[in-house]
C-alpha positions in Angstrom: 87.2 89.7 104.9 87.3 93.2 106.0 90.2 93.7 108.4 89.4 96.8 111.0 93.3 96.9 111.8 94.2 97.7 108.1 92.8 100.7 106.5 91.5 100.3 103.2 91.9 103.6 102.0 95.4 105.4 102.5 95.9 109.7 101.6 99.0 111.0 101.9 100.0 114.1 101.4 104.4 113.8 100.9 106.0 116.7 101.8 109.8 117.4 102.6 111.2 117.3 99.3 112.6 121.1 99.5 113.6 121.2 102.8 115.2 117.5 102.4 117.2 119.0 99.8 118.5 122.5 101.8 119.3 120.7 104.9 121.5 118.8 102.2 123.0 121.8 100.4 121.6 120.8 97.3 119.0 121.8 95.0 115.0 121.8 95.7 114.6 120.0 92.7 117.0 116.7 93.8 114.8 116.3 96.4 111.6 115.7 94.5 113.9 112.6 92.8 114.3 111.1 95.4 111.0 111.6 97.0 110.2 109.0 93.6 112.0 106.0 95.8 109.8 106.9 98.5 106.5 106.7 96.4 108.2 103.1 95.2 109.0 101.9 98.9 105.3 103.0 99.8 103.6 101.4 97.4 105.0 98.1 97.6 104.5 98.5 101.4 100.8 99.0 100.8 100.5 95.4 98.4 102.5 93.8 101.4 100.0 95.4 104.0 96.7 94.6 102.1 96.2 98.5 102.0 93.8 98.4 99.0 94.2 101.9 97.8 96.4 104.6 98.2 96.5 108.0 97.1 99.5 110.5 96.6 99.0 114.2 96.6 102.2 114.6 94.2 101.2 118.5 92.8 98.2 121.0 94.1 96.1 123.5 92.4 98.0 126.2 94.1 101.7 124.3 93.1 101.7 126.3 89.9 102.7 129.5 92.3 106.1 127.7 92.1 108.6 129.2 90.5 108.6 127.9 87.1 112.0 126.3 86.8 110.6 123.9 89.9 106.7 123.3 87.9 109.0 122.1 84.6 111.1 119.7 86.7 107.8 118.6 88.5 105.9 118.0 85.2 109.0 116.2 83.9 109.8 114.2 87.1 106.4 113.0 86.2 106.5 112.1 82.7 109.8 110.5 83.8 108.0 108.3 86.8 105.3 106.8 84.3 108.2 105.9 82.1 110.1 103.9 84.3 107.4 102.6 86.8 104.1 101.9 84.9 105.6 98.5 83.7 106.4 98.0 87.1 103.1 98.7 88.2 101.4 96.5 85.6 103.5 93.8 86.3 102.2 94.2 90.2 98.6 94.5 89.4 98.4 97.9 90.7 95.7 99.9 88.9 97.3 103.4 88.2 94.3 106.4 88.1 95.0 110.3 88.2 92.9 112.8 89.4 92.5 116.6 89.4 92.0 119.2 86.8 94.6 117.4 83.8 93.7 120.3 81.1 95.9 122.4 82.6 98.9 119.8 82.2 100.8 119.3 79.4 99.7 118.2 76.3 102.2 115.5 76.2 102.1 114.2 79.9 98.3 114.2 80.1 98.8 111.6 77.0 101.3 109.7 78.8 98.9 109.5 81.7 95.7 108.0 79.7 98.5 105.5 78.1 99.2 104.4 81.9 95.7 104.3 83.1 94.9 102.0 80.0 97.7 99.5 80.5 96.9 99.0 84.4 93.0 99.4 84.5 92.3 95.8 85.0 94.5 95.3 88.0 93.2 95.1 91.1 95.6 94.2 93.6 96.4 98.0 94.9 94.6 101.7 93.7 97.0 104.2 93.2 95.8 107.5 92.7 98.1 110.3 92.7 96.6 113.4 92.7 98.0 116.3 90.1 96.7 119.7 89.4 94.3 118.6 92.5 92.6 120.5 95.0 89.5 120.1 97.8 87.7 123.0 96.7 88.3 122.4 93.0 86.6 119.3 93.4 83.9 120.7 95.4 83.4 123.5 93.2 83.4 120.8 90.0 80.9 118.6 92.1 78.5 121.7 92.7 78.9 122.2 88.8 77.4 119.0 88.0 74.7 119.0 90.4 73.5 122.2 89.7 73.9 121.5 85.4 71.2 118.2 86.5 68.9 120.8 88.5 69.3 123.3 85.5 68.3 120.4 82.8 65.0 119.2 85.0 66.9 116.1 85.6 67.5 116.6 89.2 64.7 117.7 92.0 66.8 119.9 94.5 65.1 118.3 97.3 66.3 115.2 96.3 70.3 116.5 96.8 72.0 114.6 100.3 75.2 113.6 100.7 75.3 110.2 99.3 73.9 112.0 95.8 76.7 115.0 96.0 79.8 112.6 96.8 79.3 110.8 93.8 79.9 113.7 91.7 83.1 114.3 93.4 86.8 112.6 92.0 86.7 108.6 92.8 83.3 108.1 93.6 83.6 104.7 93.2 85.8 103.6 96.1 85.9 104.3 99.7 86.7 107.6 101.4 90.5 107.4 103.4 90.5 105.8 106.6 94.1 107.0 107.3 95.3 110.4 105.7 99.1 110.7 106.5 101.0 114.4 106.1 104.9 113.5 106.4 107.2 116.9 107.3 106.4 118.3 110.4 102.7 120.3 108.9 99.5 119.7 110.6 97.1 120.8 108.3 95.4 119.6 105.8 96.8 121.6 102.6 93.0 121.6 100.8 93.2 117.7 100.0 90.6 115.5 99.9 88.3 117.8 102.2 84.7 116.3 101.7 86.4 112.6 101.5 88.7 113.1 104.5 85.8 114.1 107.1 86.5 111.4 109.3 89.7 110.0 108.7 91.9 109.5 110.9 95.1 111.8 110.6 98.7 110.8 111.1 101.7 113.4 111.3 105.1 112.6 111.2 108.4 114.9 111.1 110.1 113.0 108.7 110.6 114.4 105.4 109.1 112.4 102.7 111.9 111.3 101.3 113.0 109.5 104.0 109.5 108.1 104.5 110.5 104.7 104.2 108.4 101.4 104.3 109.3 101.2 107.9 107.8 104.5 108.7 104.9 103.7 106.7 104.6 100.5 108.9 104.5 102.6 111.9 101.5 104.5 110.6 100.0 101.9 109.5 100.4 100.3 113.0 99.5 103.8 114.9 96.0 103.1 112.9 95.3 99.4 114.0 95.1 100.4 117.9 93.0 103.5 116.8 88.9 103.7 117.4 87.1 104.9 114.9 83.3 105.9 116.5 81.8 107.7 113.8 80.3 109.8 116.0 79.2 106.9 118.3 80.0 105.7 121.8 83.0 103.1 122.2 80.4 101.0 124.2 77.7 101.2 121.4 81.1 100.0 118.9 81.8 97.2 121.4 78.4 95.8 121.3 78.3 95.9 117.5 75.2 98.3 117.6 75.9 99.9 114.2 77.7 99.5 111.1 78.6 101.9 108.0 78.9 99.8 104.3 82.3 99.8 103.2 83.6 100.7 106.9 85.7 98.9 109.3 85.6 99.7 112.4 88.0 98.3 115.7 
């Protein structure tokens, strides 16, 4: 049963890990680590919460203007996560799925990934996607690519393109679009994640820096969502009747 209080879909974009670090005198890089417990505490919060899938913006298309020393410990803070968690995962039932542009990764981590996404593809208890090499208008961009190869084969009439037909060639077409998209450290903005999916989502900032983004402050998100009203572009009195309803959508 579809609970309107519980969002089925959680994005969150986890950011903080530098500025964690300086206020600590310590390097940019120590505070990715321990942004890794936070993913941990979050995750487990979600299975607790019924939160069906949740999806981690861990590194952007535009992260590789990094300096490099920070991309390597990224990528390897990565290859060291699926290590030591995707046992953990599996054990959980918690289907693991990346998405974004992997060619661009290395050789050695995009293998590790596949490895992953085979060993928890039949769990169902909780989607995790993170998000790496990700961006909103790559995956626009990729989505206009594959509509306009079917138009150029003669397998697609152009006046047959809406939106139900485009989102399906966009990342995770297959599950529902966030309900709640969550930005931790202080930013308002939506950093070019999940655009087209995030269009009526409802948006939760917090100052805390991700890696003190505990499962309590997850809770209060979480919480800040169930006395939310999500109209769709309709009246609260039309939602009160039960005039309408979206597949796939709860609505309080």
């Amino acid at each position: 049963m579809c609970d309107p209080r519980i969002p089925r879909h959680v994005a969150i974009i986890m950011d903080g890990n530098g500025r964690w670090a300086r206020q600590r005198g310590l390097p940019r890089t120590v505070g990715h680590r321990e942004g890794v417990k936070s993913v941990r505490a979050v995750v487990e919060e979600s299975i607790r919460r019924r939160v069906e899938i949740l999806t981690l913006f861990a590194f952007s298309s535009e992260n590789w203007r990094r300096p490099p020393s920070e991309v390597n410990v990224l990528m390897e803070l990565f290859m060291s996560a699926l290590r030591s968690e995707t046992r953990r995962l599996h054990e959980h039932q918690v289907q693991l799925r990346v998405i974004g542009e992997r060619s661009a990764l290395p050789d050695k981590l995009q293998r590790r990934i596949a490895e992953a996404e085979d060993l928890t593809a039949g769990n169902t208890r909780l989607h995790l996607q993170i998000a790496a090499n990700y961006g909103g208008r790559w995956d626009i961009t990729q989505a206009v690519r594959r509509v306009a190869a079917e138009v150029h084969a003669g397998r697609l009439d152009p006046s047959a393109i809406d939106e139900r037909l485009f989102a399906h060639h966009l990342s995770f077409p297959d599950l529902p679009e966030p309900d709640l998209f969550i930005r931790t450290g202080g930013e308002q903005r939506l950093s070019n994640f999940v655009l087209w999916q995030a269009a009526y989502a409802e948006l939760y900032f917090t100052e805390i820096l991700w890696p003190d983004f505990d499962a309590a402050a997850y809770g209060q998100a979480l919480d800040d969502y169930a006395r939310r009203q999500r109209r769709f572009g309709h009246t609260g009195e039309q939602i009160q009747a039960g005039l309408w309803s979206l597949p796939d959508v709860c609505v309080g």
